[in-house]
C-alpha positions in Angstrom: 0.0 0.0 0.0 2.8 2.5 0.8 4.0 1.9 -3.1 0.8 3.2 -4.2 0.7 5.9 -1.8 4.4 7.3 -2.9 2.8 7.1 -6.4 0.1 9.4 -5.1 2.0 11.6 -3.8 4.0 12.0 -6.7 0.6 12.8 -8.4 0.3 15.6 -5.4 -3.0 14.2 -4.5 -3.4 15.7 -0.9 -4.2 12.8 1.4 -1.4 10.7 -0.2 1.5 11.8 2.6 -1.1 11.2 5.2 -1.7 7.6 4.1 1.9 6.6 2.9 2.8 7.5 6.2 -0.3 5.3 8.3 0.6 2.1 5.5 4.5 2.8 6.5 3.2 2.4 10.3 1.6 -0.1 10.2 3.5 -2.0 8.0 6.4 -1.6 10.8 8.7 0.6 8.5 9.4 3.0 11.1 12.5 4.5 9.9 10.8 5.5 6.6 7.0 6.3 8.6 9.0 8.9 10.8 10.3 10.8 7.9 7.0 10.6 6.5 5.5 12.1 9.6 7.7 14.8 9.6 7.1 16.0 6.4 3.3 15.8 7.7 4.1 17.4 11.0 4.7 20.9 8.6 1.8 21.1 6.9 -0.3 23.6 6.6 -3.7 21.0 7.9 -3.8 21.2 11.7 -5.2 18.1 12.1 -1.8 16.2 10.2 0.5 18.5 12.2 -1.7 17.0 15.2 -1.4 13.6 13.9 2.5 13.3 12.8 3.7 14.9 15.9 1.2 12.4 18.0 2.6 8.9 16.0 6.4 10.5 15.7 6.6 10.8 19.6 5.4 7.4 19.9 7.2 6.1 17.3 10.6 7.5 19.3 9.0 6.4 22.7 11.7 3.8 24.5 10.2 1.3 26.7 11.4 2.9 29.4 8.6 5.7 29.1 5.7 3.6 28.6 4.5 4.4 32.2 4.8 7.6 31.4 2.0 7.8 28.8 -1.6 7.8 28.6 -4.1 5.1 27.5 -4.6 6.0 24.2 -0.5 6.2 23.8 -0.3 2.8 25.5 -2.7 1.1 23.2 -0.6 2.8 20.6 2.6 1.7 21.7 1.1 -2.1 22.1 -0.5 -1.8 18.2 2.8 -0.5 16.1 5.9 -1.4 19.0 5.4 -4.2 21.0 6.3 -7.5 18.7 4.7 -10.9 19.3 7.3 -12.1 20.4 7.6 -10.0 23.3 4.2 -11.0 25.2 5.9 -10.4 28.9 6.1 -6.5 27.7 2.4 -6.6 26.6 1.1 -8.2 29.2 2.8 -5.3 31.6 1.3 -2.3 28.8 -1.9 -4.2 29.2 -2.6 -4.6 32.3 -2.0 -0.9 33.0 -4.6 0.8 31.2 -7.3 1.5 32.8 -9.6 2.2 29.6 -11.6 -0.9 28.9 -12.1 0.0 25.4 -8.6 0.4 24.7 -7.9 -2.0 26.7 -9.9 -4.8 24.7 -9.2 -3.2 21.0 -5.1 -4.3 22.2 -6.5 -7.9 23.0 -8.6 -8.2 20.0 -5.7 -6.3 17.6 -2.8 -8.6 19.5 -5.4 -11.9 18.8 -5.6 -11.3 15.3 -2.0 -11.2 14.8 -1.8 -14.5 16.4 -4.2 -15.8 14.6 -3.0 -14.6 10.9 0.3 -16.2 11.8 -1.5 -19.5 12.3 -1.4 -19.5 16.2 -4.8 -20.6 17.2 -4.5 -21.7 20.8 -2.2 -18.4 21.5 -4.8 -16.3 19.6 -7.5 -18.2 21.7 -5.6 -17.3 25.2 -5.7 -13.6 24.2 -8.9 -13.5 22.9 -10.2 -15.3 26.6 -8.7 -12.2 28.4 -11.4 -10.1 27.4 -13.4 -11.8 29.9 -15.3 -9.2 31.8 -13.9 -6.3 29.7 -17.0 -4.4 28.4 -15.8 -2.6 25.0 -17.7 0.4 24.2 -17.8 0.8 20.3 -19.6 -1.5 18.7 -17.3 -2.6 16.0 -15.2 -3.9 18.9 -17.2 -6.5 20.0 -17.9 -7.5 16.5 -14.1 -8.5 15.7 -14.2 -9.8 19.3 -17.3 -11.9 18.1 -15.8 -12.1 14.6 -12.2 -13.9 15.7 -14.1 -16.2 18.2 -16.1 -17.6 15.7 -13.2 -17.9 13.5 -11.4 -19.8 16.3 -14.6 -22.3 16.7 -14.4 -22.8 13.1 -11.1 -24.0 13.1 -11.5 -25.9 15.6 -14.6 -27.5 14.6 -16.4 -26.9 17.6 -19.7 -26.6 15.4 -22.6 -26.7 18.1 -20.9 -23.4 20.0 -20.3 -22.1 17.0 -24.3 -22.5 15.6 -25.2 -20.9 19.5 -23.0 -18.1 18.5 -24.0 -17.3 15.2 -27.8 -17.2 16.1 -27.3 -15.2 19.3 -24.8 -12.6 18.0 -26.2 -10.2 15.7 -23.3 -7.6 15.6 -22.0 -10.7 13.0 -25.0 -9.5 10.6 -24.2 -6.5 10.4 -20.5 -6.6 10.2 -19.5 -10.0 8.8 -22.4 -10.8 6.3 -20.2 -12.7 3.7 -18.4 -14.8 6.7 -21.8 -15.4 7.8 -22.1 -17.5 4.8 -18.6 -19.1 5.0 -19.6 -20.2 8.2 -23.3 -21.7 7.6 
């Protein structure tokens, strides 16, 4: 996606910087994502000088200064710096937000990456410690929903997964065409 972008760019279509430099992020290419965002951090948009100077900080937080930030910065940090392989240091992040929301978007983001690198029963465990979360937004609890179903599926557990289809109906209106995969 960041290829694209740059070609955007090129073509001085506005938003092109702005999403080079997201695609970058997420795509863990922080060394080319900071330059990005600091070309973005002297626009003339306030809301992309907002946004650069937001991600570049975080981008350049150590782990040493994770206490220091807020919830939203945390769940940040957890999203783009924290690897998979370092579960000790997102397990500490995640038990210190206080946010519930942000809290269980960082479970259900961390679960997914599990579960696209084939890692059912790890994906599983993360996905479980949402237990007694209550995520706010909506579309929360449908990936929540979404990725459980996924992980019933998989493991051919298909009476839960019947129970979970028909009681759920965040899956409707979210997950229509997985509704069919999974009837």
């Amino acid at each position: 996606a960041g290829n694209y972008f740059a070609i955007a760019k090129e073509k001085q279509q506005p938003p092109a910087l702005f999403s080079e430099a997201l695609a970058e992020t997420e795509a863990n290419n922080f060394k080319d994502a900071i330059i990005l965002w600091d070309s973005l951090s002297k626009s003339s948009d306030s809301v992309y000088v907002y946004a650069a100077k937001k991600i570049t900080k975080l981008l350049t937080t150590e782990p040493s200064q994770i206490s220091s930030l807020d919830d939203e910065n945390k769940y940040l940090y957890c999203r783009y710096k924290i690897s998979l392989e370092d579960s000790i240091q997102f397990q500490k992040v995640i038990n210190s937000l206080q946010n519930e929301e942000l809290k269980a978007r960082a479970l259900v983001e961390y679960s997914k990456k599990w579960y696209a690198m084939d890692e059912q029963e790890i994906a599983a465990r993360y996905l479980n410690m949402l237990e007694g979360l209550t995520p706010s937004r909506e579309n929360t609890l449908a990936e929540f929903h979404y990725l459980n179903c996924m992980l019933m599926a998989d493991s051919k557990n298909w009476e839960e997964l019947k129970t979970q289809l028909s009681s759920v109906n965040l899956l409707r209106k979210y997950y229509r065409n997985e509704l069919i995969y999974w009837k």
